[in-house]
PDB file with one MODEL, atoms N, CA, C and O in Angstrom:
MODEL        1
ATOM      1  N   UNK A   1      24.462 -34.540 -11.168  1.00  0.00           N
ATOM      2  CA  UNK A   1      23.338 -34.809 -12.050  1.00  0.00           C
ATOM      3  C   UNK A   1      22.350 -35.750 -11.348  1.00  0.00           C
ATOM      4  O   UNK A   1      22.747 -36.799 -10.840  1.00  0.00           O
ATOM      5  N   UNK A   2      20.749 -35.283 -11.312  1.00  0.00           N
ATOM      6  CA  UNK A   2      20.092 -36.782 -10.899  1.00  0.00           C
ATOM      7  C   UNK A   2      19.737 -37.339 -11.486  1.00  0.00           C
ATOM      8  O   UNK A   2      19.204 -37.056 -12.559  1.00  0.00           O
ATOM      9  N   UNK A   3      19.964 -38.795 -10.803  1.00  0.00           N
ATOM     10  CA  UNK A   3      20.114 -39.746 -11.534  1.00  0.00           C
ATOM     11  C   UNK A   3      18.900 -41.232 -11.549  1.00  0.00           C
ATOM     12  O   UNK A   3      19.054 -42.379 -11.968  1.00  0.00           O
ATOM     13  N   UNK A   4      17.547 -40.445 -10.796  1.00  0.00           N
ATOM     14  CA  UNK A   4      16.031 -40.814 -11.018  1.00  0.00           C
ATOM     15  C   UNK A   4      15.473 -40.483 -11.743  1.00  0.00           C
ATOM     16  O   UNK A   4      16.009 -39.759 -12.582  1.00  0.00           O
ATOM     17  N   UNK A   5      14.077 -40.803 -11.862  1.00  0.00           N
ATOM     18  CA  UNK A   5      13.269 -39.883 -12.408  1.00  0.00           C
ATOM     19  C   UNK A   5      12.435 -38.973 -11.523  1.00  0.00           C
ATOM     20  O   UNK A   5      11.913 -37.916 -11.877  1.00  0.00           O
ATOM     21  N   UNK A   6      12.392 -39.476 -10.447  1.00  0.00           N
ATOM     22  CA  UNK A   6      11.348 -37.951  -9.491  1.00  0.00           C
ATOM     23  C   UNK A   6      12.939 -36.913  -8.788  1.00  0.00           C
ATOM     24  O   UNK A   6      12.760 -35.868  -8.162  1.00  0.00           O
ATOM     25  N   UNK A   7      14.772 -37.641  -9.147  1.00  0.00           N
ATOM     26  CA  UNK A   7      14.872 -36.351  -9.119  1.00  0.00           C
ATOM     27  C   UNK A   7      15.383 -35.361 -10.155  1.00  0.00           C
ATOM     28  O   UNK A   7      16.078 -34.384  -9.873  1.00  0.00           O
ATOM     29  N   UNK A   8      14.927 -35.739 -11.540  1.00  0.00           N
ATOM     30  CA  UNK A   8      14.678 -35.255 -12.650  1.00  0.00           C
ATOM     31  C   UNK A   8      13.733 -34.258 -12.116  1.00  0.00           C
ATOM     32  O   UNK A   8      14.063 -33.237 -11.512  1.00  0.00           O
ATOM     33  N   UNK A   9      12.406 -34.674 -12.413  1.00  0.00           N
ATOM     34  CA  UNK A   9      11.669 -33.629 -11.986  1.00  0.00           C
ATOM     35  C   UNK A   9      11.584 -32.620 -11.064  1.00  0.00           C
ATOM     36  O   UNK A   9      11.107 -31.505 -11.276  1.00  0.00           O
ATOM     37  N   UNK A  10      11.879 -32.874 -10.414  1.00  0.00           N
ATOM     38  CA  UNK A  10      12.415 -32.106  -9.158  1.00  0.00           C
ATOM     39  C   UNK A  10      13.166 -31.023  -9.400  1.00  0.00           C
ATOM     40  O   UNK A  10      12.822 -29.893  -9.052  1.00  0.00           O
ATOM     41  N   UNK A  11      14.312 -31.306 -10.053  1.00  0.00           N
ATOM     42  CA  UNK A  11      15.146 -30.591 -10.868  1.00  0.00           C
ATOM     43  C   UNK A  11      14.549 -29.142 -11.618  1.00  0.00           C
ATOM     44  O   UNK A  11      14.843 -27.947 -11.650  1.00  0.00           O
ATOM     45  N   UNK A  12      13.092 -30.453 -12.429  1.00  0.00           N
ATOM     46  CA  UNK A  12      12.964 -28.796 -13.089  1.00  0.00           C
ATOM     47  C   UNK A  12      11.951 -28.105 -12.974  1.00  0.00           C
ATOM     48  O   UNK A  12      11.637 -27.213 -13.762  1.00  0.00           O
ATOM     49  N   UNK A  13      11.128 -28.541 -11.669  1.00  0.00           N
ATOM     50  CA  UNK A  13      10.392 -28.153 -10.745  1.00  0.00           C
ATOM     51  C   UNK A  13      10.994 -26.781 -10.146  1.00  0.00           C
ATOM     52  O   UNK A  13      10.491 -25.658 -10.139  1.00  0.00           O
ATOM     53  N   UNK A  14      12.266 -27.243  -9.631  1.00  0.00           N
ATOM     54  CA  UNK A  14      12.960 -25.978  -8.761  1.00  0.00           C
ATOM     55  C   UNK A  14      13.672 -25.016  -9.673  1.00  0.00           C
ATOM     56  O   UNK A  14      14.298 -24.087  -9.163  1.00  0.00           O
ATOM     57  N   UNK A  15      13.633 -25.151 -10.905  1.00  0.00           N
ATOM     58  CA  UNK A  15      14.369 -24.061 -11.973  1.00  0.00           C
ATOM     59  C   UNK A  15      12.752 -22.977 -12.049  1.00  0.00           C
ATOM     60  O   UNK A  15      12.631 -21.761 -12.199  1.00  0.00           O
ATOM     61  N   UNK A  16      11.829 -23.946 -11.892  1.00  0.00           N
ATOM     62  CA  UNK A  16      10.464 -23.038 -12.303  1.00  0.00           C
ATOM     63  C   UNK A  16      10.112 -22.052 -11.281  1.00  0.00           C
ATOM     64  O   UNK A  16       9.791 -20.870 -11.404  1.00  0.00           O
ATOM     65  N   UNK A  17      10.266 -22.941 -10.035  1.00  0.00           N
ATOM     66  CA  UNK A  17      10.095 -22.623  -8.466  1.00  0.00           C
ATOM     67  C   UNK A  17      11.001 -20.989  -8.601  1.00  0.00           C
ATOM     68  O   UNK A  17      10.431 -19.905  -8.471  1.00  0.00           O
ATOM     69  N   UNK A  18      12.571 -21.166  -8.897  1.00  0.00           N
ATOM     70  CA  UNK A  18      13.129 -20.361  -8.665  1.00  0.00           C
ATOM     71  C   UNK A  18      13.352 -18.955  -9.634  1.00  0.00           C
ATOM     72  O   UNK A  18      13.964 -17.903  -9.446  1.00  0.00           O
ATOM     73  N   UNK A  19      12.613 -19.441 -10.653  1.00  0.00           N
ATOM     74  CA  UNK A  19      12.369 -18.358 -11.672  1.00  0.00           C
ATOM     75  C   UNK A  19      11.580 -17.503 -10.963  1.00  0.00           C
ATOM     76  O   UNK A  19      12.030 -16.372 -10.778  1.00  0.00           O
ATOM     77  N   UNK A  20      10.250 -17.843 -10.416  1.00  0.00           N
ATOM     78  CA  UNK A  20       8.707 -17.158  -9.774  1.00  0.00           C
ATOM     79  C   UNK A  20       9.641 -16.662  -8.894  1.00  0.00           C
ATOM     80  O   UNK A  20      10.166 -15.560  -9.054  1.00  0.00           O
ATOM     81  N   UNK A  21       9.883 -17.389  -7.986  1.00  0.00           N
ATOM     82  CA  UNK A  21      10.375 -16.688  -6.936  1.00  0.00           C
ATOM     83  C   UNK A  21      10.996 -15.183  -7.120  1.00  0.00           C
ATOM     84  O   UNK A  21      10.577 -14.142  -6.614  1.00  0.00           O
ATOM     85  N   UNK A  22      12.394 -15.414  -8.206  1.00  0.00           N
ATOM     86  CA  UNK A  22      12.682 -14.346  -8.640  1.00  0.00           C
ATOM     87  C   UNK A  22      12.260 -12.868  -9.017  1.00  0.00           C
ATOM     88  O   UNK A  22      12.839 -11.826  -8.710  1.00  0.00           O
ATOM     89  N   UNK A  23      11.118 -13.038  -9.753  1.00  0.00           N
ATOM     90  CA  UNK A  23      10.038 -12.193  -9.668  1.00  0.00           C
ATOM     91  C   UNK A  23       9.686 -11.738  -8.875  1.00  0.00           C
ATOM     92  O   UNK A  23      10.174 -10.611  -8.785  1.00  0.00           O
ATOM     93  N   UNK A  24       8.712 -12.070  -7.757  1.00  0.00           N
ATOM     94  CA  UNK A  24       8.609 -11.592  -6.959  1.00  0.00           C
ATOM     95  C   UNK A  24       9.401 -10.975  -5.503  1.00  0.00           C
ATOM     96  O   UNK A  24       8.938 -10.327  -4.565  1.00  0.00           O
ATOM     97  N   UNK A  25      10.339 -11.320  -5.688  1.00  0.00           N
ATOM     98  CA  UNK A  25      11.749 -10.381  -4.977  1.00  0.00           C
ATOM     99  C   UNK A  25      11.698  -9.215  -5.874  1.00  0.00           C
ATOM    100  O   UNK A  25      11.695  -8.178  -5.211  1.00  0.00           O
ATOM    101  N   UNK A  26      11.662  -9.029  -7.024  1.00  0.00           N
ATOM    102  CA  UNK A  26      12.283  -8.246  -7.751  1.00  0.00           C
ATOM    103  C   UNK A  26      10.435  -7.698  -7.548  1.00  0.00           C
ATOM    104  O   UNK A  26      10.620  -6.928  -6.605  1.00  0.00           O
ATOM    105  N   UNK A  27       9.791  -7.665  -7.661  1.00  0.00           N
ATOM    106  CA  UNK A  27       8.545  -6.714  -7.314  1.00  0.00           C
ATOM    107  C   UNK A  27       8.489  -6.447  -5.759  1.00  0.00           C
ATOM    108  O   UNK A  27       7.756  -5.594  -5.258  1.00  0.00           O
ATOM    109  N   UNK A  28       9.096  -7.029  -5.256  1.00  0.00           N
ATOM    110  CA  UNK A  28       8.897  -6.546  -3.728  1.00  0.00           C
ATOM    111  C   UNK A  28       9.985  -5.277  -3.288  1.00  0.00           C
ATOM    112  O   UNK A  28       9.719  -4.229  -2.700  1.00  0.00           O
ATOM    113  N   UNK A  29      11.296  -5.769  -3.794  1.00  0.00           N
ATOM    114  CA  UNK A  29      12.323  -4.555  -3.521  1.00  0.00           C
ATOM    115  C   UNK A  29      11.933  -3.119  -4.301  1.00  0.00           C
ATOM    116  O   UNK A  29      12.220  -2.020  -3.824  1.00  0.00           O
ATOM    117  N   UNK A  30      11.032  -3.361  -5.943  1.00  0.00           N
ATOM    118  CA  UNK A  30      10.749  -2.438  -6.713  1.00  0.00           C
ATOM    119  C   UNK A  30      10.037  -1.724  -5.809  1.00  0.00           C
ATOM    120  O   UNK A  30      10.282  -0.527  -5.659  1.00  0.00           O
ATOM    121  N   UNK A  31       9.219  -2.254  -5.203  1.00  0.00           N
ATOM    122  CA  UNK A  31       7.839  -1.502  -4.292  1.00  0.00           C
ATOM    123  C   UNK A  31       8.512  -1.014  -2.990  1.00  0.00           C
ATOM    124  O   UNK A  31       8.156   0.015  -2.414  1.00  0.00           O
ATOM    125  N   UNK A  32       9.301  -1.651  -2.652  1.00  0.00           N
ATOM    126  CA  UNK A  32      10.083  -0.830  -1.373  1.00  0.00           C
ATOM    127  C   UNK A  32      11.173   0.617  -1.827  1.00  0.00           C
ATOM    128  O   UNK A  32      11.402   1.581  -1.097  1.00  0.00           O
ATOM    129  N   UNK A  33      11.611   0.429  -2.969  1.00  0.00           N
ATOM    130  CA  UNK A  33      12.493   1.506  -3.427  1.00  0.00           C
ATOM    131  C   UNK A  33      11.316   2.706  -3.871  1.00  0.00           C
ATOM    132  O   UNK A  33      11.345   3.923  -3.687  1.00  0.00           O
ATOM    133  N   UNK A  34      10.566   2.079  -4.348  1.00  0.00           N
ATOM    134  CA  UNK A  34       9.270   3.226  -5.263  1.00  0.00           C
ATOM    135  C   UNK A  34       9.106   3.969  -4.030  1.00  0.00           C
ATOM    136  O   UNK A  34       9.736   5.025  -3.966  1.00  0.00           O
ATOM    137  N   UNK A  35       8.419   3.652  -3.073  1.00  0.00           N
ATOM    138  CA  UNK A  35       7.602   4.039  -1.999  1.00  0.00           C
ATOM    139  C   UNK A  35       8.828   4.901  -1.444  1.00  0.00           C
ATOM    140  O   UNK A  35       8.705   6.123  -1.520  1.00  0.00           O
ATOM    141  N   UNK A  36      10.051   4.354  -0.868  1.00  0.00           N
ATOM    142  CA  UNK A  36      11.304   5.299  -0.346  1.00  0.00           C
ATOM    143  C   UNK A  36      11.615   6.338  -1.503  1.00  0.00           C
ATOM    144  O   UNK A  36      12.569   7.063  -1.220  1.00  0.00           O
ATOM    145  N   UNK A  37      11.184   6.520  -2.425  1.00  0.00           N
ATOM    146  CA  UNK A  37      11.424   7.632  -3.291  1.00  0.00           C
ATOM    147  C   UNK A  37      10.296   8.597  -2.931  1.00  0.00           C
ATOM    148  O   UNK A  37      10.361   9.790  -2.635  1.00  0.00           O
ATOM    149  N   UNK A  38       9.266   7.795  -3.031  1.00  0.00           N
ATOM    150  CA  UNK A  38       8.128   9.097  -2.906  1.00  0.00           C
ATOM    151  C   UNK A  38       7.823  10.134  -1.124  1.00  0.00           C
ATOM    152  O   UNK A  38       7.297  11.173  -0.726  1.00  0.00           O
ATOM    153  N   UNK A  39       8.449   9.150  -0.697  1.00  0.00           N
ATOM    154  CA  UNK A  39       8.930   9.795   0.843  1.00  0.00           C
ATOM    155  C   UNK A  39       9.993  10.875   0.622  1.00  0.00           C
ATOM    156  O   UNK A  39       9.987  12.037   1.029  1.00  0.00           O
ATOM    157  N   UNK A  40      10.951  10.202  -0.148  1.00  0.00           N
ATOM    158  CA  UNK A  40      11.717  11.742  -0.442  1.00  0.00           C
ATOM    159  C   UNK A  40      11.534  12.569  -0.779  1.00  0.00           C
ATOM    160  O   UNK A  40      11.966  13.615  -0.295  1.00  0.00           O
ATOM    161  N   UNK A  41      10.474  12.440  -2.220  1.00  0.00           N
ATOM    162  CA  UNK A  41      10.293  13.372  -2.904  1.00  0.00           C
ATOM    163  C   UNK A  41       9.461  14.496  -2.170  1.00  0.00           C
ATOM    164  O   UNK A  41       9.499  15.683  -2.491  1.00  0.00           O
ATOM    165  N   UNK A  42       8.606  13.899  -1.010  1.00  0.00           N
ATOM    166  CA  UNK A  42       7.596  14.515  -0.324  1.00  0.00           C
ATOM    167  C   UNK A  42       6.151  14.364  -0.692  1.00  0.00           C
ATOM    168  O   UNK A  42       5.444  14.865   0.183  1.00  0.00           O
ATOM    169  N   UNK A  43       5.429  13.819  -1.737  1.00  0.00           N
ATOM    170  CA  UNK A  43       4.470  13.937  -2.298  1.00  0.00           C
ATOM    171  C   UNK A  43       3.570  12.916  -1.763  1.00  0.00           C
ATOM    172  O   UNK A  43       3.579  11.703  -1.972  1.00  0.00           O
ATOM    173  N   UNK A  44       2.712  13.691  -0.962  1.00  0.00           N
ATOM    174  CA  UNK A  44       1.728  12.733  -0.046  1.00  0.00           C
ATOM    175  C   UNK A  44       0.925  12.408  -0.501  1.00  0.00           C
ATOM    176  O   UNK A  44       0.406  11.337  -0.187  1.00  0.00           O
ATOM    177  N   UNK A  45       0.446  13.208  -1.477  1.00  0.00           N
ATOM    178  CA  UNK A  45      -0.769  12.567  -2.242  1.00  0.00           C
ATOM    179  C   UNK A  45      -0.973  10.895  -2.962  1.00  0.00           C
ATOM    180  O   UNK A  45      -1.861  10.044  -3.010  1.00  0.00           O
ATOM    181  N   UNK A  46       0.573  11.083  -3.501  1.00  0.00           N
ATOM    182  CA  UNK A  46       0.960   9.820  -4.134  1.00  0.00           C
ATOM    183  C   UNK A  46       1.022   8.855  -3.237  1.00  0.00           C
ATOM    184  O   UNK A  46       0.489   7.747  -3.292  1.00  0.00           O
ATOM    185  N   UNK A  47       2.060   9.558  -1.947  1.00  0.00           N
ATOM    186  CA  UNK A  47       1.816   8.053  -1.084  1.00  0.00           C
ATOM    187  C   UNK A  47       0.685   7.591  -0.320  1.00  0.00           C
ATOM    188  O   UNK A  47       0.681   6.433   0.097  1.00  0.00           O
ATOM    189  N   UNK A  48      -0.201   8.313  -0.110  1.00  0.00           N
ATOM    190  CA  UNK A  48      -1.568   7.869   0.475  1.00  0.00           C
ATOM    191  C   UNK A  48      -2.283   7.012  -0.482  1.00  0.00           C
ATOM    192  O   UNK A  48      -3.066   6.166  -0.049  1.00  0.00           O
ATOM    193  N   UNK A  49      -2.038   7.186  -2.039  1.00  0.00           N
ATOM    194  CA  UNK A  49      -2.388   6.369  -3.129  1.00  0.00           C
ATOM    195  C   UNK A  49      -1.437   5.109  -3.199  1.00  0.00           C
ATOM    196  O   UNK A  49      -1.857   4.008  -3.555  1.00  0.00           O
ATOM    197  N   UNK A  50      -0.555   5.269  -2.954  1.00  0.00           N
ATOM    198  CA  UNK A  50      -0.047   4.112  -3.481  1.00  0.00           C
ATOM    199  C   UNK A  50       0.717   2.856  -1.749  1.00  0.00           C
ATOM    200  O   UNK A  50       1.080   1.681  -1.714  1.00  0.00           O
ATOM    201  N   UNK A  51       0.660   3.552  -1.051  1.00  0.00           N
ATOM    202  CA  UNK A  51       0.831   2.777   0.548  1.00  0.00           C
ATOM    203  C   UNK A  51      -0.414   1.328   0.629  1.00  0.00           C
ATOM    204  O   UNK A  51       0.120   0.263   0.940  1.00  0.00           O
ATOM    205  N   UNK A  52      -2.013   1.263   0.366  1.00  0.00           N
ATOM    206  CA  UNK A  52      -2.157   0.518   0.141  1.00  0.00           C
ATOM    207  C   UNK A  52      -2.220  -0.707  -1.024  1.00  0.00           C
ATOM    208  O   UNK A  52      -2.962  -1.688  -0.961  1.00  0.00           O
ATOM    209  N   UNK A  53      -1.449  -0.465  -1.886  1.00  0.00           N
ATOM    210  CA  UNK A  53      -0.749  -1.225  -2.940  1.00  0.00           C
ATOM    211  C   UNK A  53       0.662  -1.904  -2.492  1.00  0.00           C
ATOM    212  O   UNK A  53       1.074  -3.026  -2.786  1.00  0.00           O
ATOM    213  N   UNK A  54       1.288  -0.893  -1.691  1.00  0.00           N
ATOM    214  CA  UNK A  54       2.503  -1.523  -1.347  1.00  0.00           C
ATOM    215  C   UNK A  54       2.518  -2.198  -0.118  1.00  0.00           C
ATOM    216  O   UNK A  54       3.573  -2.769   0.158  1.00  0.00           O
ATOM    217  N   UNK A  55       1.568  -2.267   0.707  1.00  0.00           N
ATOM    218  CA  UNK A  55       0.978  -3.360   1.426  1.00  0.00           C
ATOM    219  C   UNK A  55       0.812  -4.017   1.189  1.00  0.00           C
ATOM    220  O   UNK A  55       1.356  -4.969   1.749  1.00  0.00           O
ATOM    221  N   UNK A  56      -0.053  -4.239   0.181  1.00  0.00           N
ATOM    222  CA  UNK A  56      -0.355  -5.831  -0.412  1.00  0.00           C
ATOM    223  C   UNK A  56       0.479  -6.614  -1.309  1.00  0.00           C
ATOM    224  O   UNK A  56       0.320  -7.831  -1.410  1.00  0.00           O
ATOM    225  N   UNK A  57       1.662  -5.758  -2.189  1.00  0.00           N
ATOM    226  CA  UNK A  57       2.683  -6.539  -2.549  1.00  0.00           C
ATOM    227  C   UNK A  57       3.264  -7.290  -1.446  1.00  0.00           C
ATOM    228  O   UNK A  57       3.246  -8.504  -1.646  1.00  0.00           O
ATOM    229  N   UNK A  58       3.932  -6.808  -0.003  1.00  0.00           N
ATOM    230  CA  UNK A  58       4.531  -6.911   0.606  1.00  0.00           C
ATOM    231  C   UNK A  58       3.990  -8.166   1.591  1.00  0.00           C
ATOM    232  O   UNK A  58       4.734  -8.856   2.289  1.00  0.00           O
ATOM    233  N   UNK A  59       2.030  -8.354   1.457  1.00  0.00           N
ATOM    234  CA  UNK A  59       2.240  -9.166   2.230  1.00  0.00           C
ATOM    235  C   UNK A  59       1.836 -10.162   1.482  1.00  0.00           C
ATOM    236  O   UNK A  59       1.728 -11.307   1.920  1.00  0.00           O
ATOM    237  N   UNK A  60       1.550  -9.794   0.170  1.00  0.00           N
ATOM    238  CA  UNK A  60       1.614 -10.999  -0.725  1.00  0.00           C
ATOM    239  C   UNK A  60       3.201 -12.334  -0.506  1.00  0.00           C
ATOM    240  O   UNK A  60       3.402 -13.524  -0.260  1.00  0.00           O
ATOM    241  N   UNK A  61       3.973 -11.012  -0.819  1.00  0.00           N
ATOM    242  CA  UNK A  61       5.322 -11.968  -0.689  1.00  0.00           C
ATOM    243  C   UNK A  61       5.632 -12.729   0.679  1.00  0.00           C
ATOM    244  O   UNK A  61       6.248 -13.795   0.669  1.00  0.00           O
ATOM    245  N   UNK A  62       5.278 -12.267   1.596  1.00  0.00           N
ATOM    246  CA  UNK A  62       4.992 -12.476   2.807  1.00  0.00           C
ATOM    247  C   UNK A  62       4.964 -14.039   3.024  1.00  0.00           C
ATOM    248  O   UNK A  62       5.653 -15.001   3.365  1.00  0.00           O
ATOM    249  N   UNK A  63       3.249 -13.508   2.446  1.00  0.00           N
ATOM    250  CA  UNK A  63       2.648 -15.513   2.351  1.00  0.00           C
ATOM    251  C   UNK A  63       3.215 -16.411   1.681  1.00  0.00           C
ATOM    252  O   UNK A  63       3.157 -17.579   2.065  1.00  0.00           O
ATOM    253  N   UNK A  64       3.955 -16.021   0.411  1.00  0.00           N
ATOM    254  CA  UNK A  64       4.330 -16.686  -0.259  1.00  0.00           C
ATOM    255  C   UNK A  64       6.056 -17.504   0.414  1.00  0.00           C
ATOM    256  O   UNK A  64       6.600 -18.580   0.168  1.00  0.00           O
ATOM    257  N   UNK A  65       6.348 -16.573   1.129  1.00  0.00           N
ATOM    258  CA  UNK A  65       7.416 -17.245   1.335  1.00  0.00           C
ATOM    259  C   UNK A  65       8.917 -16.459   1.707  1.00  0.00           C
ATOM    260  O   UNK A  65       9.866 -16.528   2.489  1.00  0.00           O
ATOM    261  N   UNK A  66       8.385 -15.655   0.529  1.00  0.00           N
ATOM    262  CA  UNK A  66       9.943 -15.251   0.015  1.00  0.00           C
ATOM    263  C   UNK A  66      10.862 -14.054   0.884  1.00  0.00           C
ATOM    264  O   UNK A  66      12.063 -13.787   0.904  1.00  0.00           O
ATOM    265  N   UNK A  67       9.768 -13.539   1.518  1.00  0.00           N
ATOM    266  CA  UNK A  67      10.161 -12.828   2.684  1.00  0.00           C
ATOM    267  C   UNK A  67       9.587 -13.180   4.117  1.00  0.00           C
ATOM    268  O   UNK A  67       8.361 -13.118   4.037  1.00  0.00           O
ATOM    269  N   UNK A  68       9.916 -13.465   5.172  1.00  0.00           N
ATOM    270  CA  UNK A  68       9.721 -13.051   6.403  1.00  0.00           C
ATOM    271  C   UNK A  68       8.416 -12.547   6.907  1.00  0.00           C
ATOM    272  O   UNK A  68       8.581 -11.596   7.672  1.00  0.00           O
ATOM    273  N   UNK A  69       7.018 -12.917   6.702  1.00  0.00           N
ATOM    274  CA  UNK A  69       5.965 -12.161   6.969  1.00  0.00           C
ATOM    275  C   UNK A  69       6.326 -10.922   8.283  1.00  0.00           C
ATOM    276  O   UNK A  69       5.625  -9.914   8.198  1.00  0.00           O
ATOM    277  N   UNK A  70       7.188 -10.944   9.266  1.00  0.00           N
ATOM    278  CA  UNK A  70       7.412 -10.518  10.299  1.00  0.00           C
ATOM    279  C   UNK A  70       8.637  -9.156   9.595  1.00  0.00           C
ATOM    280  O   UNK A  70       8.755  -8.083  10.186  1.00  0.00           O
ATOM    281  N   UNK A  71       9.250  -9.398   8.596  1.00  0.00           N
ATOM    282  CA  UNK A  71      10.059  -8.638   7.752  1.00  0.00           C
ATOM    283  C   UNK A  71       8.929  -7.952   7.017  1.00  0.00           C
ATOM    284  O   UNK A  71       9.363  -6.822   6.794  1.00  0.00           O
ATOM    285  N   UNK A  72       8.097  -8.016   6.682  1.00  0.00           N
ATOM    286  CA  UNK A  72       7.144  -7.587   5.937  1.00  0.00           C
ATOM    287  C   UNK A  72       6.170  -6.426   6.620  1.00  0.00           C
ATOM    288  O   UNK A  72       5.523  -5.574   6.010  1.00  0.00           O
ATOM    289  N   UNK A  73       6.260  -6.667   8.298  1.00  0.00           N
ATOM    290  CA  UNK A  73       5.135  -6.455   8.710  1.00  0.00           C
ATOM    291  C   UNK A  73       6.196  -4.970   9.020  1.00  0.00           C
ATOM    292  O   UNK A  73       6.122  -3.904   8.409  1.00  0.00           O
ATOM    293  N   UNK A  74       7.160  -5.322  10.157  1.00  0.00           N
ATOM    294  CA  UNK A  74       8.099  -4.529  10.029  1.00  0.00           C
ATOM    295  C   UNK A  74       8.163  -2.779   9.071  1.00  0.00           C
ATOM    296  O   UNK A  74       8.025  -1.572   9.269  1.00  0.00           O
ATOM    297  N   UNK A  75       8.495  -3.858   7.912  1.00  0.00           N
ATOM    298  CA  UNK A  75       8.837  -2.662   6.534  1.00  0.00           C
ATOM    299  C   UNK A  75       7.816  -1.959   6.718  1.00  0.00           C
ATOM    300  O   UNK A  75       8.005  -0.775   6.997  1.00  0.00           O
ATOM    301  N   UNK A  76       6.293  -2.519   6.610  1.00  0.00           N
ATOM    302  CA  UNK A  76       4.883  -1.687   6.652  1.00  0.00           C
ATOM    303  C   UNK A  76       4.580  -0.713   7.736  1.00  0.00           C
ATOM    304  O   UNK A  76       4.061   0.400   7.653  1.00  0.00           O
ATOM    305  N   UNK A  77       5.036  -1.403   8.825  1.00  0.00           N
ATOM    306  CA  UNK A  77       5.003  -0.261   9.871  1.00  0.00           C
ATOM    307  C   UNK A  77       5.672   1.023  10.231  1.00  0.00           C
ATOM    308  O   UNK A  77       5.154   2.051  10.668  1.00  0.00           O
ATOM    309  N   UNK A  78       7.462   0.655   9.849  1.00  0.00           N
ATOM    310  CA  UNK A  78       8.097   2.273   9.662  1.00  0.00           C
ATOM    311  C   UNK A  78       7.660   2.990   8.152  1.00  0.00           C
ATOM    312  O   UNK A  78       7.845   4.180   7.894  1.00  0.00           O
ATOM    313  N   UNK A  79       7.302   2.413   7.617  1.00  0.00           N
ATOM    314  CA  UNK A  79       6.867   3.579   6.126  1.00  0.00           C
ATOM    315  C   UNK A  79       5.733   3.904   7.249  1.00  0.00           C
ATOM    316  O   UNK A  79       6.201   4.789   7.966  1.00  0.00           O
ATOM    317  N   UNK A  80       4.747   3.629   7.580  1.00  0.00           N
ATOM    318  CA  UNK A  80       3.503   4.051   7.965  1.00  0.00           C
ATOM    319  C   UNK A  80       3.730   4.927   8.523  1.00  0.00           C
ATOM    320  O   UNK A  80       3.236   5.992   8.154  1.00  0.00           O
ATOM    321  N   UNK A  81       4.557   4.877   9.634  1.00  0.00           N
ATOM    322  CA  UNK A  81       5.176   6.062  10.862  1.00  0.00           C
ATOM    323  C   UNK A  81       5.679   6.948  10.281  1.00  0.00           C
ATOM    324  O   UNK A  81       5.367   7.984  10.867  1.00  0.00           O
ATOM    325  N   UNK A  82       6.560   7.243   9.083  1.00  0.00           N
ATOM    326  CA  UNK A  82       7.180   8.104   7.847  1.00  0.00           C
ATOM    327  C   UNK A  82       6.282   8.785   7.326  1.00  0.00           C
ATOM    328  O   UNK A  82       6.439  10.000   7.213  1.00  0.00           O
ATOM    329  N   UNK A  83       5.255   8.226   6.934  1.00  0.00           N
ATOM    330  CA  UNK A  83       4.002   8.670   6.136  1.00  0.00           C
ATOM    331  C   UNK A  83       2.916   9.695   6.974  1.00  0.00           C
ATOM    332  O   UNK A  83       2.584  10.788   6.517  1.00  0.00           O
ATOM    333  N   UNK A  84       2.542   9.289   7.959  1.00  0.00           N
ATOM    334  CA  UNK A  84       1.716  10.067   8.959  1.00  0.00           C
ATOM    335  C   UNK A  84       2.490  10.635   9.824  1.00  0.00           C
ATOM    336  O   UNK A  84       2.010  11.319  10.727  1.00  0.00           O
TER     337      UNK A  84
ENDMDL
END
């Protein structure tokens, strides 16, 4: 338990911290599974629509932290090579 007050806060600073965070893992893997579906499915139309969306989730999370910008860049580049 802490047993200050800044590491009180702190405390529930990082419950908030780790909620967001959560989220956005969970929109980043959504957008990596979506996109590996529509590769399966074959439907290019969709993925030419939706590849720059899943770019920008990806490097949203990127900046933010929660992934690896270099993991990010990665992921973007073999879908790309998949795609074309």
């Amino acid at each position: 338990m802490p047993n200050t007050k800044s590491a009180i806060r702190r405390v529930r600073r990082v419950k908030k911290q780790t909620s967001v965070n959560r989220v956005r893992k969970s929109k980043y893997k959504s957008a990596v599974k979506h996109i590996e579906s529509l590769i399966k499915k074959g439907d290019k139309k969709k993925l030419k629509e939706y590849f720059p969306k899943f770019q920008s989730i990806l490097m949203q999370v990127a900046k933010k932290g929660i992934v690896n910008r270099k993991t990010a860049a990665r992921k973007i580049s073999k879908i790309s090579k998949k795609i074309s």
